[in-house]
SENU-332899 format. One record per residue (C-alpha): residue in three letters; x, y, z. Coordinates in pm, whole numbers, plus 32768, in hexadecimal, padded with zeros to 4 digits. Example, Ala and Ser with C-alpha at 12.3 -4.5 7.8 and 13.67 -1.06 7.14 Angstrom:
! SENU-332899
ALA84CE7E3E830CSER85577F9682CA
! end
This chain:
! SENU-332899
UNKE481EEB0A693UNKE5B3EDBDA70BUNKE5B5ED6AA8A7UNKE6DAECFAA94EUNKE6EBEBB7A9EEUNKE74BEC33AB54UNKE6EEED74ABE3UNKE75EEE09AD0FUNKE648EEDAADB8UNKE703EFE2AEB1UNKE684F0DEAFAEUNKE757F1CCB039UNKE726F292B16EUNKE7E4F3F7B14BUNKE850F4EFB26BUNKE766F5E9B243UNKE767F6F2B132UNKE862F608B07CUNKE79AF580AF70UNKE7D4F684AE35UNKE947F671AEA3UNKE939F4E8AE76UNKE86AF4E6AD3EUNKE973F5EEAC78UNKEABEF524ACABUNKE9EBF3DFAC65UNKE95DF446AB2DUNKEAC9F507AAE5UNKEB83F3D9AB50UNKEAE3F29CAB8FUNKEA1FF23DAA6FUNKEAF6F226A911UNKEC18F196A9F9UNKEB37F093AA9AUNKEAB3F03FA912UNKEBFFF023A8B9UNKEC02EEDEA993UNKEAF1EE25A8FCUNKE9F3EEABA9E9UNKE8A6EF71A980UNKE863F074AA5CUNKE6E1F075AA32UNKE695F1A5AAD1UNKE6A8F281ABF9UNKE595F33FACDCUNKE54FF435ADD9UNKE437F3D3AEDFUNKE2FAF4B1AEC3UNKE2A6F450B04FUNKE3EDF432B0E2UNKE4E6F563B0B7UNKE60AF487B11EUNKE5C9F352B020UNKE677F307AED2UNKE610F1D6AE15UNKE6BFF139AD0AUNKE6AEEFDCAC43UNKE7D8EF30ABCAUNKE7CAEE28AAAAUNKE8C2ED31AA44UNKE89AEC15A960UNKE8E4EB02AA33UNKE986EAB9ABA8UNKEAFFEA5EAB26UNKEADEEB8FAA3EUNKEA6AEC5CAB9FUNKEBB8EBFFAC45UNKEC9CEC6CAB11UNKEBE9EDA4AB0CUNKEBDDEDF1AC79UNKED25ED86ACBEUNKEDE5EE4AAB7CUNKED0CEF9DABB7UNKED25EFB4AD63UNKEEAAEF4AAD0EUNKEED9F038AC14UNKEF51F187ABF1UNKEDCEF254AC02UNKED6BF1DFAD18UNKEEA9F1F0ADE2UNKEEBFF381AD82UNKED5BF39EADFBUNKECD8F29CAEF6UNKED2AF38FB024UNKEC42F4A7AFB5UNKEB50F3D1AF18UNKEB56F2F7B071UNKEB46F43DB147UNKE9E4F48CB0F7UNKE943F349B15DUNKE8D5F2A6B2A2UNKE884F16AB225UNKE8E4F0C0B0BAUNKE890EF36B11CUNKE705EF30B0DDUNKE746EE86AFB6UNKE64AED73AF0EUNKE70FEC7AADDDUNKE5E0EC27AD0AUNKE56DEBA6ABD2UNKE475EBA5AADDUNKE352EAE2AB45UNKE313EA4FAA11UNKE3B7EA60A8BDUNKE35FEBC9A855UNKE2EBEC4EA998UNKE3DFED3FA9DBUNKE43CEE90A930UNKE5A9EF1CA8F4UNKE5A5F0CAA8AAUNKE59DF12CA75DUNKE6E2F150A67DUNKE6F9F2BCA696UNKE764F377A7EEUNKE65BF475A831UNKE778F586A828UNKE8D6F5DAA828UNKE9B3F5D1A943UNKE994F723AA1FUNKE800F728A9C4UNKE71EF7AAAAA7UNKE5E8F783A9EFUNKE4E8F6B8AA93UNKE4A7F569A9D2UNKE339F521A981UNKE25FF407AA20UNKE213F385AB8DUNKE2B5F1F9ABF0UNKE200F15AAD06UNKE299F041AD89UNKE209EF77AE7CUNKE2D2EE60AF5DUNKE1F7ED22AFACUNKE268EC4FB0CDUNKE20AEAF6B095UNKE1D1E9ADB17DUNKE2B1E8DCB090UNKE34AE8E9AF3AUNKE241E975AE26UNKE162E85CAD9CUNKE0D0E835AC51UNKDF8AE885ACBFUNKE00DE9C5AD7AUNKE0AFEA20AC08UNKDF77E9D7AB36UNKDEE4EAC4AC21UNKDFC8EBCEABADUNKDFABEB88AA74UNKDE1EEB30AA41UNKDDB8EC41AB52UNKDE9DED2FABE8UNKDF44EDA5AA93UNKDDFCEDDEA9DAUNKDD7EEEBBAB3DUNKDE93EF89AAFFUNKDE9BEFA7A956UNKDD23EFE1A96FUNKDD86F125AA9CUNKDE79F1ACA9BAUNKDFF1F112A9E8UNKE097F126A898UNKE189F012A903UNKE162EF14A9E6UNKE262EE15AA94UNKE286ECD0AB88UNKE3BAEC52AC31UNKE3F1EB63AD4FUNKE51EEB35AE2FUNKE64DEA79AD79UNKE68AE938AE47UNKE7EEE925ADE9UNKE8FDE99EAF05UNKE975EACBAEEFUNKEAB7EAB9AE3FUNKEB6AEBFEAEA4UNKEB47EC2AB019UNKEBFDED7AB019UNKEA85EDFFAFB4UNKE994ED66B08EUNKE831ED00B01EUNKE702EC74B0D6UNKE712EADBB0DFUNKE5F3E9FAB182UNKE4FDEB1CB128UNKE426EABFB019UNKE37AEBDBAF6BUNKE2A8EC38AE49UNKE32EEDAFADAEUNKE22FEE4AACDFUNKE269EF70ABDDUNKE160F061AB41UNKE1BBF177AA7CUNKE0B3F29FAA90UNKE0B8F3EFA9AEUNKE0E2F47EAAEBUNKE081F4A2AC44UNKDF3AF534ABF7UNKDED4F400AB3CUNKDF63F32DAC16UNKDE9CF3D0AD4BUNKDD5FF3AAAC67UNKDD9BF235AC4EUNKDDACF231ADB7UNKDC43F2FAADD5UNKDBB5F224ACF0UNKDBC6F102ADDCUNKDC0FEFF0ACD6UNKDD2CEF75ADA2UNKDCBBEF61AEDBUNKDB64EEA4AE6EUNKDBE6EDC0AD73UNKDD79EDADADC9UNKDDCAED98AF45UNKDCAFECD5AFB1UNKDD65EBA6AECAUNKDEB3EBE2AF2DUNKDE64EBC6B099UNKDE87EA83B0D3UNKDFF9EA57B047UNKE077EB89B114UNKE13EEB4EB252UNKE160ECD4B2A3UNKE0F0EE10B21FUNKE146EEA2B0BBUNKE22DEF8FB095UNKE1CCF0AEAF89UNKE2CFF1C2AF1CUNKE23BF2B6ADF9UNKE348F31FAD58UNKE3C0F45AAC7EUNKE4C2F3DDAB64UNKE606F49EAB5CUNKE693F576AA2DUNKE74BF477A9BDUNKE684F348AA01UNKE659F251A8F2UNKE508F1E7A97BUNKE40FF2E9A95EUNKE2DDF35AA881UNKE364F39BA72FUNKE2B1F4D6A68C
! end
């Protein structure tokens, strides 16, 4: 499985009861048009805990290649005959995190196929929890051969099928029409579960929270932020059945 480069992490808070309206033009609209550009949209999801919350990850396969795309598709035709509507359902677009891969390999693009056609309402299969780690600095080696020798294998062993790393992308933000978070170092980790169900049994099993967060303490400069998250129709990231 390819990864891009660069990935945009972005949470979006909705007005309320706004969220199915959001996800049908996006996955009508937004996602062969942004492609179109150069840009991978690597999936899209629905927060299980927050009624309000769309997630979605955007990949691109380097920063100059991230200002081509950005600028052609939010100057281009789609987005000009849809940005009110799609901008009328949401509070807040700007939590954004520009990321990537912690190491070479450690991050995960969707699969080549879309998990349905446009106008789907079929759920797509699988549980994402991503988890937001505020750090003290800049992620160290050591704090990345933790991920690798400790973290990953907790979460393999409890049942993720696919498991990822990013840290923040030092490199400015090079379209400032989109804002992202800068002087905020985080760790992003991905786990995709069969479902919530298996995820939840992870969480019972206490494997994590024995053998995980007691290491990670010490890098952490706030709280982690967990979303579990229910992939879209037409998400390319999901559990392939």
């Amino acid at each position: 499985m390819t990864e891009s480069p660069i990935v945009e992490l972005r949470r979006y808070t909705l007005h309320p009861g706004q969220r199915e309206a959001l996800i049908a033009l996006f996955e009508r609209e937004f996602i062969e048009s942004q492609e179109a550009e150069g840009m991978r949209v690597i999936g899209q999801f629905s927060d299980l805990d927050d009624a309000n919350r769309f997630i979605w990850l955007r990949g691109f396969a380097g920063m100059t290649q991230r200002a081509a795309g950005l600028n052609a598709f939010y100057g281009g035709p789609v987005w000009q005959a849809h940005r009110d509507a799609a901008n009328a359902t949401m509070v807040d677009s700007d939590d954004v995190h520009l990321l990537k891969p912690a190491w070479p390999g450690a991050g995960i693009d969707g699969g080549e196929q879309r998990g349905a056609e446009p106008g789907s309402t079929a759920p797509s299969q699988g549980l994402l929890d991503v988890t937001v780690f505020p750090l003290h600095a800049p992620a160290s080696s050591d704090l990345l051969a933790l991920c690798r020798e400790v973290l990953s294998p907790v979460l393999q062993q409890g049942g993720a099928r696919r498991v990822a790393w990013y840290v923040t992308e030092q490199i400015p933000n090079n379209f400032p029409r989109l804002p992202v978070h800068e002087g905020q170092p985080v760790l992003v980790g991905l786990a995709l579960f069969d479902s919530s169900d298996a995820l939840d049994a992870f969480a019972r099993s206490g494997a994590w929270a024995h053998q995980a967060r007691p290491a990670l303490a010490p890098w952490l400069a706030q709280p982690a932020q967990s979303h579990r998250l229910v992939p879209t129709p037409r998400s390319a990231l999901r559990v392939d059945i």
